[in-house]
C-alpha positions in Angstrom: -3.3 2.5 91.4 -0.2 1.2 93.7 1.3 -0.7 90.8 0.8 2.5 88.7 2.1 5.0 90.9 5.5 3.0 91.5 6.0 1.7 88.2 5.3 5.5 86.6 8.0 7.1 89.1 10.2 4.4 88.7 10.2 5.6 84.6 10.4 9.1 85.1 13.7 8.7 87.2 15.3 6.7 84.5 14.2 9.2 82.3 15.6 12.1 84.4 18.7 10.0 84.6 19.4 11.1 81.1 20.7 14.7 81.8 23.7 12.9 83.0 24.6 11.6 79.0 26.6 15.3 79.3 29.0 13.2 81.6 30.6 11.8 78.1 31.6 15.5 77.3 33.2 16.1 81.0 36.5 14.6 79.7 36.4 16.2 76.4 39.2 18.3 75.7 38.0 22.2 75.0 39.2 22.0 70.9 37.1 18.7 70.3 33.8 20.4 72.7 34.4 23.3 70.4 33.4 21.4 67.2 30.8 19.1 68.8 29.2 22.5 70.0 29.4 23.8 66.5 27.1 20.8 65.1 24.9 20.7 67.9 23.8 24.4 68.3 22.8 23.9 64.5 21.3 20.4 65.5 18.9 22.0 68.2 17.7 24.5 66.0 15.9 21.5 64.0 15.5 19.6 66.9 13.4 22.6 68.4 11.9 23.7 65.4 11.1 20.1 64.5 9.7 18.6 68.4 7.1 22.3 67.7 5.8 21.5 65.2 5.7 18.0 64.3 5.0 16.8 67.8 3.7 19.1 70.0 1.3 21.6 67.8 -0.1 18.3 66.0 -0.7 16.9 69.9 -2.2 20.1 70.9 -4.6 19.9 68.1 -5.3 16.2 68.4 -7.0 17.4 72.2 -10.0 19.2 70.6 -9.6 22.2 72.1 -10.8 25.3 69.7 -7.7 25.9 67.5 -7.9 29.6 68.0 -7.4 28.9 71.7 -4.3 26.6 70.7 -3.1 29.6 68.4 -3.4 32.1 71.3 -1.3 29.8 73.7 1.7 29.4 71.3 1.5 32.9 71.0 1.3 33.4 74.1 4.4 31.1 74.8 6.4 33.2 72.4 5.6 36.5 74.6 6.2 34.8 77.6 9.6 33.5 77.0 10.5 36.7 75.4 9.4 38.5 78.7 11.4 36.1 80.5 14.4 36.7 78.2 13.9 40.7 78.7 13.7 40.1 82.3 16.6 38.0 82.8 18.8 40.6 80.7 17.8 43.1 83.0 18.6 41.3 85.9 21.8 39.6 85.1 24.9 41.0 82.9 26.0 39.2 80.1 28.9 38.5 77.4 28.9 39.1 74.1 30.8 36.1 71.7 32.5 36.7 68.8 31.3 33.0 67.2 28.6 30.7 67.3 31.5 27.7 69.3 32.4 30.0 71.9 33.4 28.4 74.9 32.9 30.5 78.0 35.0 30.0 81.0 33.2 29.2 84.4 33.8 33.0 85.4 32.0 34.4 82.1 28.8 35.2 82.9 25.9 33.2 82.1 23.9 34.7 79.1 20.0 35.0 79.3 19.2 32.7 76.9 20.5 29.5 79.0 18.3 30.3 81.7 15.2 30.5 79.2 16.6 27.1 78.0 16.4 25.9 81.2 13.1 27.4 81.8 12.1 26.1 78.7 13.3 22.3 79.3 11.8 22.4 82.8 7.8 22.9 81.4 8.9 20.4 78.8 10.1 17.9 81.3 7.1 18.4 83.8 4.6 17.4 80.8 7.1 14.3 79.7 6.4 13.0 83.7 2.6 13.8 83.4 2.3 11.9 79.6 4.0 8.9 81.3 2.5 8.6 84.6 -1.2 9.1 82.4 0.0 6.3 80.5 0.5 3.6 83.2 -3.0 4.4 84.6 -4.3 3.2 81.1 -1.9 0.1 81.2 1.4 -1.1 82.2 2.2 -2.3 78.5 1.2 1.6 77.5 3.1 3.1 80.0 6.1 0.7 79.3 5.8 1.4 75.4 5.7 5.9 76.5 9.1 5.9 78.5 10.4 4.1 76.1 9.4 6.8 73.1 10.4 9.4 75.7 13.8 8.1 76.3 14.7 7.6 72.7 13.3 11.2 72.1 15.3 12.5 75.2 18.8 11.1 74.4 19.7 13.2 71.6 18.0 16.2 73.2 19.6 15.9 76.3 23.0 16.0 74.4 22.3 19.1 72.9 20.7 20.8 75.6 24.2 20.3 77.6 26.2 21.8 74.7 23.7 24.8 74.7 24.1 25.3 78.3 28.0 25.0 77.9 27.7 27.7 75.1 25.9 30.2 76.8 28.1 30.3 79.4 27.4 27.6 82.3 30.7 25.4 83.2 30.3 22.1 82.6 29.8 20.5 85.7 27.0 23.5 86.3 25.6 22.5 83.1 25.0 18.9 84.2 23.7 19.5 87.4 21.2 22.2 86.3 20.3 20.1 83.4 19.2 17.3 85.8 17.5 19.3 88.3 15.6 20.8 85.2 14.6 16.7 84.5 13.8 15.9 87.4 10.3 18.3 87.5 9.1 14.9 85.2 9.0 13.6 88.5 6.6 16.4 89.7 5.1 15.9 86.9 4.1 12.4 87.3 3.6 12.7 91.1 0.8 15.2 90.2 -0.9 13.3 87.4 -1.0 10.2 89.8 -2.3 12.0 92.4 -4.8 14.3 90.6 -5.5 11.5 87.6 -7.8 12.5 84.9 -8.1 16.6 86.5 -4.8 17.3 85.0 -4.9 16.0 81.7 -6.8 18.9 81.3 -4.4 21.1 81.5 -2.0 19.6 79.2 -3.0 21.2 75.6 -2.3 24.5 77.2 0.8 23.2 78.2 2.0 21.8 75.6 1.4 25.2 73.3 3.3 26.6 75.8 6.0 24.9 75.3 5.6 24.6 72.0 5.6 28.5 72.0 8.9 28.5 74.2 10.7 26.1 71.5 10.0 28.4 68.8 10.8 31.3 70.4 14.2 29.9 71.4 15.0 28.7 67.9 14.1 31.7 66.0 15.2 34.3 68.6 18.4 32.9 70.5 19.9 29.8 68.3 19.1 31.1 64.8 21.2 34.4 65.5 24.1 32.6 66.6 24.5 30.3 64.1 24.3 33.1 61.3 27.8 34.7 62.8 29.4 31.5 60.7 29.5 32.8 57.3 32.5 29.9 55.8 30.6 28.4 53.0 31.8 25.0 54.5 30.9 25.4 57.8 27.3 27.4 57.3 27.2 23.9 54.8 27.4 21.7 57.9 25.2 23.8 59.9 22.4 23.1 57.6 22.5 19.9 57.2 22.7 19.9 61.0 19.5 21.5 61.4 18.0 18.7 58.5 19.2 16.2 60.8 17.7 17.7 63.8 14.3 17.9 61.7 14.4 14.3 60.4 15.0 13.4 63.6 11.7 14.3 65.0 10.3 12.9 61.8 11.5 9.2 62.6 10.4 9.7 66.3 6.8 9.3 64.7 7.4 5.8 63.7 7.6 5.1 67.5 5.1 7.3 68.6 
């Protein structure tokens, strides 16, 4: 269990490490962030849409738990993020943005919906630290072969999730920072499946319609909005083959998988 334990934190910090790929966009002048944004607020929308229901429905399935129970927990994620959403707009004032590559200054509010991203990446994290760490109590060659997948599945995410967080209104430095402290709860994660082993793998098809629920929720509700402001033929061109790539990409993760 030693070997397991270190080796399965160990990958979860490299892992968590990857919130800081947003450093490449620190020195990015505000014109060039502006069109990177563009794409990859378009991009997430498949990559969200696409991680639901190609990865993490199909896993939640694969855990034979009743499907209507399954059902009832992506529902259920849905409501709860849009709770979350309502509560947040009650509680904090926000902006309103005339496009979909708005950059906000660092004394803009931040909207709502980058705290439900947050929110949403954190859960998502947590049950990335709990797949590895259950891996390397199977085997150190399966846990090696997981953080791998992870990481390859977390690069590209990671990216957009920092130009989300810059578009709804967090600086970029804040952006960063949060996005890492949301990555490290894989190390709580994988501190709790290590310590609890086979108890809460349990718990992870609830989880992981949860989440699944959250990712839809922000898609449809928060990214899909925004990206119909853009109404150029050109552009709204790009955006969808954005969102194809964002798709496929989850697609080509299952050849690792």
């Amino acid at each position: 269990m030693l070997p397991a334990s270190i080796y399965g934190i160990i990958s979860v910090l490299i892992v968590s490490s990857i919130a800081f790929a947003g450093l490449f966009f620190l020195s990015v002048n505000d014109k060039v962030l502006k069109n990177i944004i563009f794409v990859l607020v378009s991009f997430s929308v498949g990559a969200l849409f696409g991680d639901a229901f190609v990865h993490l429905i199909p896993e939640a399935f694969k855990s034979g738990m009743k499907s209507s129970n399954i059902s009832a927990f992506i529902i259920l994620g849905i409501i709860v993020f849009f709770v979350l959403e309502k509560f947040i707009h009650w509680k904090h004032s926000h902006g309103e943005t005339d496009g979909v590559c708005e950059i906000h200054k660092e004394k803009n509010p931040v909207r709502p919906a980058g705290y439900i991203i947050l929110l949403s990446d954190t859960a998502h994290n947590f049950l990335d630290g709990v797949i590895i760490a259950a891996s390397y109590m199977i085997s150190a060659e399966v846990g090696i072969t997981t953080t791998i997948a992870v990481v390859l599945h977390e690069i590209p995410q990671e990216i957009g999730r920092f130009g989300l967080l810059i578009h709804y209104g967090f600086s970029r430095i804040k952006a960063l920072l949060f996005n890492f402290f949301s990555a490290l709860s894989a190390v709580l994660g994988a501190a709790l499946a290590l310590s609890f082993g086979g108890n809460v793998s349990g718990f992870t098809p609830f989880i992981i319609s949860l989440a699944a629920g959250g990712f839809i929720y922000i898609a449809g509700s928060d990214l899909v909005p925004e990206i119909h402001k853009t109404s150029d033929p050109k552009k709204s061109a790009i955006q969808f083959i954005s969102i194809l790539g964002g798709i496929a990409l989850m697609f080509a993760f299952l050849l690792i998988e």
